[in-house]
SEZA-233367 format. One record per residue (C-alpha): x, y, z. Coordinates in steps of 0.5 Angstrom, whole numbers, padded with zeros to 4 digits, always signed. Layout:
N
XYZ;...
This chain:
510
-0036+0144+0078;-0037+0138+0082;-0040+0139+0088;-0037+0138+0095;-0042+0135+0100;-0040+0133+0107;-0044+0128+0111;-0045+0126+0119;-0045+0119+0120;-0051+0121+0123;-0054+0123+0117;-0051+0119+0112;-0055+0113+0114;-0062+0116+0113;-0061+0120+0107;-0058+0114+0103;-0065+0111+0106;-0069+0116+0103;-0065+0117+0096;-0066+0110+0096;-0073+0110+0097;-0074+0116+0092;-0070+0112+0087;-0074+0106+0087;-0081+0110+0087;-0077+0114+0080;-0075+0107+0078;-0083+0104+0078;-0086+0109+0074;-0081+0110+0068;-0079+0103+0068;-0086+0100+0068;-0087+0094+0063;-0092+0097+0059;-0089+0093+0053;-0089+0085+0053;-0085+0082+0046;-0089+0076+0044;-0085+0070+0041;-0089+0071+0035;-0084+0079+0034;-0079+0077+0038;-0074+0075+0032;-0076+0082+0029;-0076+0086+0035;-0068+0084+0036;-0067+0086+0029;-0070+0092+0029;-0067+0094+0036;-0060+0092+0033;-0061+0096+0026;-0064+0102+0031;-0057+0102+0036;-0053+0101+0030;-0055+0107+0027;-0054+0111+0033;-0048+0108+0035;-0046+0111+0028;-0049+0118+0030;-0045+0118+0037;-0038+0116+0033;-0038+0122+0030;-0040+0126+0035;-0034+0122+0040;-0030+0124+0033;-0031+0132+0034;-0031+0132+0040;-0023+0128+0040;-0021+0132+0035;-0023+0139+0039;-0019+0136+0045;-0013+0135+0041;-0013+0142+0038;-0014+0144+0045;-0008+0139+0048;-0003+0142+0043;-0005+0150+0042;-0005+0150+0050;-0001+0144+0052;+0003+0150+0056;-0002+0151+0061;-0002+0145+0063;+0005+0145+0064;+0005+0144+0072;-0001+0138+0072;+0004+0133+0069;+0003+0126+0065;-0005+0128+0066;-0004+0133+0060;+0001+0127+0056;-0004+0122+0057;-0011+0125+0056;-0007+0127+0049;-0005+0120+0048;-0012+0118+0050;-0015+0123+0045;-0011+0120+0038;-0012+0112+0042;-0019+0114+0041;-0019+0117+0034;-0015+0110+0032;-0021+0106+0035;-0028+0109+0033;-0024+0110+0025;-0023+0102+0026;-0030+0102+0028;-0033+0106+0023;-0028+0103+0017;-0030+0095+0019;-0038+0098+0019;-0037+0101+0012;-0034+0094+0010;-0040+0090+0013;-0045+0094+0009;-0041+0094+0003;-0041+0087+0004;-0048+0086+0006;-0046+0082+0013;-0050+0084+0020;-0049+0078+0022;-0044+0082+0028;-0048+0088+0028;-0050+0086+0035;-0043+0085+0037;-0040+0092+0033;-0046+0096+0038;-0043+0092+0045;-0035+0095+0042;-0037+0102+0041;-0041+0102+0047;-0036+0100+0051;-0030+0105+0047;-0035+0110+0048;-0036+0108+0056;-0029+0107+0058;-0026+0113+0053;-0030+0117+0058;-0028+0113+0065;-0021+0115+0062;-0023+0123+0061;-0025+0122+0068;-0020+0120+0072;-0014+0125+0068;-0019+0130+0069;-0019+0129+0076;-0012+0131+0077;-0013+0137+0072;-0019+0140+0074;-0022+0137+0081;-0028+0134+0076;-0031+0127+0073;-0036+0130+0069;-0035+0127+0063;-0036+0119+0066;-0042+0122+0068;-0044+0125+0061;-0041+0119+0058;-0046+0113+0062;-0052+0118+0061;-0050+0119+0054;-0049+0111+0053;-0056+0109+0057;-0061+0116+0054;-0059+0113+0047;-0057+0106+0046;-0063+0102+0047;-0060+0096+0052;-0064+0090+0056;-0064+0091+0064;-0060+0084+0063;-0055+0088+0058;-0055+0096+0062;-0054+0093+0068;-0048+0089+0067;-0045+0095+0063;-0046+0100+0068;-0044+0097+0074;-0038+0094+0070;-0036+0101+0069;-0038+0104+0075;-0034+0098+0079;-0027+0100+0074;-0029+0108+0076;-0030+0106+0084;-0022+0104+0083;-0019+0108+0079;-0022+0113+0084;-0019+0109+0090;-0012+0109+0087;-0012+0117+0085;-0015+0120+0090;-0013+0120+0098;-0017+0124+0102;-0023+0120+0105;-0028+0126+0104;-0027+0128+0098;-0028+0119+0095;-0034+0119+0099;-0036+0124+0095;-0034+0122+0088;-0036+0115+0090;-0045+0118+0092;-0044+0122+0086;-0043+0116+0081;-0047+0111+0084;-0052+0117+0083;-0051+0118+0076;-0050+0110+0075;-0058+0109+0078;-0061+0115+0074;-0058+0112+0068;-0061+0105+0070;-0067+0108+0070;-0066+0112+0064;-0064+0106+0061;-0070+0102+0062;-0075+0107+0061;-0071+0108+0054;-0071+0100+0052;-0079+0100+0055;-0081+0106+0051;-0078+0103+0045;-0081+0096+0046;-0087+0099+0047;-0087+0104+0041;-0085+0097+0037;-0091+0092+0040;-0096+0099+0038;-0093+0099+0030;-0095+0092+0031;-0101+0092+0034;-0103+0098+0029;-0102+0094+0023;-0105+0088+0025;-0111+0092+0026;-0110+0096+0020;-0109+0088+0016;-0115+0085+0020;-0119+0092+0018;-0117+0091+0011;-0119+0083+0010;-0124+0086+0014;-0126+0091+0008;-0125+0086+0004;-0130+0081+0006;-0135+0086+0006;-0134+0088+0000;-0135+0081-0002;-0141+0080+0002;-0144+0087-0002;-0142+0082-0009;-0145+0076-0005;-0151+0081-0004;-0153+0084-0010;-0152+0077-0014;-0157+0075-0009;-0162+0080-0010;-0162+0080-0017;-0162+0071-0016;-0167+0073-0012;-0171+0077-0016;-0171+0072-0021;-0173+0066-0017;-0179+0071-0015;-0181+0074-0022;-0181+0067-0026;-0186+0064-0023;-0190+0071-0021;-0190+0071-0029;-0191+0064-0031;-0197+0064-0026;-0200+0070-0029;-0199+0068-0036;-0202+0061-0035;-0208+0065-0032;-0209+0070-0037;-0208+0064-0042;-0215+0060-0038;-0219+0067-0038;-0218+0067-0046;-0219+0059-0047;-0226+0060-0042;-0228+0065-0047;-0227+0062-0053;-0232+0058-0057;-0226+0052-0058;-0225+0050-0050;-0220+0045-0050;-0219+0042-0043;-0213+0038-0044;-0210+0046-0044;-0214+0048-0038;-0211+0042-0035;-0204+0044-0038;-0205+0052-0035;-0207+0050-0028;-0201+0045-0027;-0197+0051-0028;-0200+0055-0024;-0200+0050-0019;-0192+0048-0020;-0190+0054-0021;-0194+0056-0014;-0191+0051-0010;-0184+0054-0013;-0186+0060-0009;-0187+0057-0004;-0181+0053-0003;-0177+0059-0004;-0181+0063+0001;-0180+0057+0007;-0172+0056+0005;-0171+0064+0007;-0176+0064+0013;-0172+0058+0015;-0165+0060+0014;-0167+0068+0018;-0170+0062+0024;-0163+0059+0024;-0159+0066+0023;-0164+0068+0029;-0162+0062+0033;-0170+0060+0034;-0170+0054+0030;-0172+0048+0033;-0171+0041+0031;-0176+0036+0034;-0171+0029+0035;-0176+0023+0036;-0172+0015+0036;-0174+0012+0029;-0170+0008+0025;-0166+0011+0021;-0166+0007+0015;-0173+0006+0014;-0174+0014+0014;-0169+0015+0008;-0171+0009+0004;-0178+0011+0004;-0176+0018+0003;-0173+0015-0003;-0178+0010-0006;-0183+0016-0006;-0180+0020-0012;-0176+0013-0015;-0182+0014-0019;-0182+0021-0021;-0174+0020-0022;-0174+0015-0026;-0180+0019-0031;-0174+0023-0033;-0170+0015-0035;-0164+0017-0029;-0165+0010-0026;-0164+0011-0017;-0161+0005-0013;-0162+0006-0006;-0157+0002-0002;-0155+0000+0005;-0151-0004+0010;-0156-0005+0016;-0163-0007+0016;-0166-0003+0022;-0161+0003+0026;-0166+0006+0031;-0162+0014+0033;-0165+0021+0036;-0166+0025+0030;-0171+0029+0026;-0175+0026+0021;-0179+0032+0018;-0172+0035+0018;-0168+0030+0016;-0173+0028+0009;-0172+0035+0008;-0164+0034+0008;-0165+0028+0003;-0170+0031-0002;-0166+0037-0002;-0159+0033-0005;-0164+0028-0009;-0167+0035-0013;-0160+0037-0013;-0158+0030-0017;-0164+0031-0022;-0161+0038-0023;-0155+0036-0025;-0155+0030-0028;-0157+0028-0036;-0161+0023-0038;-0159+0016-0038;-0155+0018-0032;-0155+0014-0024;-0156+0017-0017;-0154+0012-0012;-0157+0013-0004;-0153+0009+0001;-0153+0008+0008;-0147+0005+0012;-0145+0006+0019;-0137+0009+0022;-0135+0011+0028;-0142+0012+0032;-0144+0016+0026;-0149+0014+0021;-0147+0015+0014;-0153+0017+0009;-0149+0019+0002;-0152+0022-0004;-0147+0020-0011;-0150+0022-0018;-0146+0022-0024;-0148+0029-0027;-0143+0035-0029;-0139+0034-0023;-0136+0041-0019;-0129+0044-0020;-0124+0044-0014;-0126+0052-0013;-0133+0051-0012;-0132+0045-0007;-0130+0051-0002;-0136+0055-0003;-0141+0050-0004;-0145+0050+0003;-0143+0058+0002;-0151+0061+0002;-0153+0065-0004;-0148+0060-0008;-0150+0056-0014;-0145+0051-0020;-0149+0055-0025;-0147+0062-0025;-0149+0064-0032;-0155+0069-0033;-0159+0064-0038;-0158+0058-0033;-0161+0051-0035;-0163+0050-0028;-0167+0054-0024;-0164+0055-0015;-0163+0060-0011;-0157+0058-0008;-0160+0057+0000;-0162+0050-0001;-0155+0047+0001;-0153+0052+0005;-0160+0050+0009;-0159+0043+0009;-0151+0044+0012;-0155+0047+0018;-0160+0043+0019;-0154+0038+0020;-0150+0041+0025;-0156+0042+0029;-0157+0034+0029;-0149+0036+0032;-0147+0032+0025;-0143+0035+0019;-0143+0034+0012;-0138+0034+0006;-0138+0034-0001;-0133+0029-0007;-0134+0031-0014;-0130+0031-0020;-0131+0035-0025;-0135+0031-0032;-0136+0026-0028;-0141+0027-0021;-0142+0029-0015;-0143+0026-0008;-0145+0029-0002;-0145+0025+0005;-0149+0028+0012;-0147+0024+0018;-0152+0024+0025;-0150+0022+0031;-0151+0015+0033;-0155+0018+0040;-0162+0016+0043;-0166+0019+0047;-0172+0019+0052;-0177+0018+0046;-0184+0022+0048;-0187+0022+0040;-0193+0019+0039;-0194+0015+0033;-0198+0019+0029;-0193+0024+0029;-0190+0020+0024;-0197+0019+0019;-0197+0026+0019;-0191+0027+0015;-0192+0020+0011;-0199+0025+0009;-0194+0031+0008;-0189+0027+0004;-0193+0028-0003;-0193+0035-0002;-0186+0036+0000;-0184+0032-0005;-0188+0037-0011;-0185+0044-0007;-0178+0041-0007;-0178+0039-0014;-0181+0045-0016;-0177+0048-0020;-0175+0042-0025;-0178+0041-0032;-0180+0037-0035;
């Protein structure tokens, strides 16, 4: 039974105040924004909102279905007691078979458009029995009013509709005070004493402001509970790609140690078989010293493999450690890369590859390190000897582009397919993954070469095809800076060339 509240006109003011008050302070603790829908999921959220509020609106259709046919038992086998109440009886009757009509309707048009596979209308179909569900309780209000003094089944129908439907604050406030704004005149034009109106009409906005908060808390509750699951998969996508990658870095580790291992054990046994080799041509009666000299020059060759390995993973933790340095001077470029060059043209062309070395300018003066830079262009000239069979080119070109100095390093050996490409710079990653491989690297030195070019701020690519060669192009900065160096700065590295050239070509055969 509704309860009668009477209010002063003193009173009626503060108490409607502090409501208010206790009302917003309800309204901003459960309908607080937690969850906010990004662009990227708003298309799926209002999918999924959709299929969810269909799915309930279906459960609530049932449940209105047995609750109209109860009341219409109840209108016929007790239709005599209500004799005294009038047309309330007649239209509640004819209400509850109107009812009946429009959820059947509903439910036999839901059937056909899951049997045709169509949801373009389901939003539509969820706005349609929301509203049969609220206007068939404002109509149950209002006759109930005349037979029993009560309106609680529009409150139980607004409350019912926002606690089970998930509705926007735009699409709960509408609805609500749509409803409320029909109630309030139906009331008006039912009831006539002052009181008893004023009392309804609290009542009602009462029950209109908790379903709103209700109805909010509900959508932002479901919002946030779908941006959870989302951010839930991500994170369990990112862990899985996540795995993935380690598991390809535990392959990319155990391929490296093995590599490793036999980059390491090669030379130790050559070296130790040379030594024993001299040790047995010492003590023999028949000493030879072409073959002394044969041993002690695998021995040196194979030392200075070593070496080179050794040097390679002492820089590539430098650089991972953040503590390698370059030291940038002003020199001219050109002559840097030629004289590299020229230095192992006779070495190279021992092996019948003819080198050419190429370029558009005659001097060009940048900030750079030389020391770095020779070993850069020594490194990619070994891979090009490597990989390229006799009677075969390298070509080294100079050439300036848009503040950039070009140096290119072209051979015509076997080339690198499309898959390779992407891994190339890769560390540990060689062409010649076969375990009796034909030419002997660890895998670093393209990897350290691409980091000894981006710490000059430059970047360098690679073009291949298969069967037919490779090119790999580093480009520099064309910078200056205020140069400091001394000159004999750069003898010292003429004098270091020779060595660098034996420890960078170390591990190619003759």
């Amino acid at each position: 039974m509704d309860i009668m509240v009477k209010y002063s006109s003193d009173c009626l003011n503060s108490d409607a105040e502090r409501m208010r008050r206790m009302l917003k302070h309800i309204n901003e603790v459960f309908s607080s924004k937690s969850g906010v829908i990004t662009e990227e999921y708003k298309k799926e959220f209002e999918k999924t909102k959709t299929e969810t509020n269909l799915e309930r609106c279906k459960i609530m259709c049932k449940m209105l279905l047995g609750i109209d046919l109860a009341l219409l038992v109840v209108d016929v086998l007790f239709k005599s007691i209500f004799t005294n109440k009038g047309n309330a009886v007649v239209n509640l009757y004819y209400g509850h078979i109107i009812s009946l009509i429009f959820i059947c309707l509903w439910l036999i048009v839901m059937k056909v458009n899951e049997k045709n596979n169509n949801h373009v209308r389901d939003n539509l179909m969820c706005y349609v029995i929301i509203n049969i569900v609220i206007y068939w309780a404002v109509f149950m209000a209002l006759n109930s009013l005349n037979l029993s003094g009560q309106i609680s089944a529009y409150f139980m129908g607004i409350l019912g509709v926002s606690i089970c439907v998930y509705l926007t604050p735009l699409e709960s406030y509408s609805i609500l005070l749509t409803s409320f704004i029909i109630f309030i005149c139906g009331l008006g034009l039912m009831v006539s004493e002052n009181t008893i109106l004023i009392s309804h009409i609290i009542n009602s906005f009462i029950v209109i402001i908790v379903s709103r908060i209700a109805s909010r808390a509900s959508y932002y509750n479901f919002l946030k509970n779908f941006m959870n699951k989302k951010t839930i998969l991500e994170s369990k996508n990112e862990l899985e790609a996540t795995n993935l990658r380690l598991r390809e870095y535990e392959k990319l580790r155990t391929d490296f140690f093995a590599n490793i291992s036999h980059e390491l054990r090669t030379p130790v046994n050559v070296i130790y078989s040379a030594e024993q080799m001299i040790d047995v041509n010492l003590k023999s009666e028949n000493f030879e010293q072409e073959k002394l000299n044969k041993y002690l020059k695998m021995i040196k060759q194979n030392s200075y493999r070593l070496i080179r390995l050794i040097n390679n993973l002492i820089d590539i933790s430098k650089i991972d450690a953040t503590v390698f340095e370059i030291k940038r001077v002003n020199c001219d470029i050109v002559s840097t890369v030629e004289n590299i060059t020229m230095s192992v043209s006779d070495y190279i062309e021992n092996r019948n590859i003819l080198l050419i070395f190429d370029t558009e300018v005659e001097e060009k003066v940048i900030a750079c390190d030389p020391d770095k830079i020779e070993r850069i262009v020594l490194n990619l000239l070994s891979n090009a000897i490597k990989f390229t069979p006799k009677d075969g080119e390298i070509f080294v070109k100079l050439y300036l582009k848009e503040n950039q100095v070009c140096i290119s390093v072209k051979d015509t050996g076997i080339g690198i397919s499309e898959e390779m490409r992407e891994l190339i710079f890769d560390r540990f990653i060689q062409v010649d993954k076969s375990i009796s491989r034909s030419r002997e690297g660890s895998g670093i030195g393209l990897s350290l070469v691409k980091s000894l070019v981006e710490l000059h701020g430059g970047s360098v690519q690679v073009s291949s095809v298969l069967g037919q060669g490779s090119e790999f192009i580093f480009s520099l900065p064309d910078v200056l800076i205020e140069d400091t160096v001394k000159d004999n700065y750069f003898s010292n590295l003429s004098d270091q060339r020779v060595d660098r050239i034996n420890i960078e070509f170390s591990d190619i055969y003759d």
